[in-house]
Residue, then its C-alpha position, 0 to 999 in steps of 0.5 A: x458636857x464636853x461634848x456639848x462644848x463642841x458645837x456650842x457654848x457651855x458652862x460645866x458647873x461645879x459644887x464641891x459636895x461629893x467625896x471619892x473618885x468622880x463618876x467612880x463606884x467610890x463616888x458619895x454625896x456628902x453634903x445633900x443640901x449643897x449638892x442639890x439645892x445650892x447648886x440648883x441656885x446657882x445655875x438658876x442665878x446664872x440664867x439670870x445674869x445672862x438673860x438680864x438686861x435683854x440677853x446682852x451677855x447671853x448674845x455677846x457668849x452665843x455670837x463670840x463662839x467658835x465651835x470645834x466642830x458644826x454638828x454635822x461635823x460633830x456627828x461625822x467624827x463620832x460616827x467615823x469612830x463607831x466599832x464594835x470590839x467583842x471581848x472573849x473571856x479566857 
């Protein structure tokens, strides 16, 4: 997601519905329904309110925006940091 937020807007939604470390090995669901199913609402309802009322707000986020990077300078700076590190057991 944070690298989507580079050259457009976005929106990282959020439910609390999980314990541990996130994306960790210790990472668990605790509550299925609100992982899935109530967060799946809410981005629903938020396409929603954006699309409403002619996609006012959706063009008012779209034209308000100022990207980090275009895309090609997104690419640019993802490819210049691009290597290969060979590790070697001991």
């Amino acid at each position: 997601m944070g690298d989507l937020s580079q050259i457009m807007p976005a929106l990282h939604p959020y439910v609390a519905a999980a314990s541990g470390t996130g994306h960790g090995i210790d990472y668990v669901i605790d509550d299925y329904r609100r992982a899935v199913v109530d967060s799946a609402i809410s981005m629903a309802l938020t396409v929603v309110d954006l699309l409403s009322d002619d996609s006012v707000k959706a063009r008012e986020i779209i034209e308000s925006h100022k990207p980090a990077f275009t895309r090609q300078g997104y690419i640019a700076s993802q490819t210049k940091r691009l290597q290969k590190i060979d590790y070697h057991g001991r």
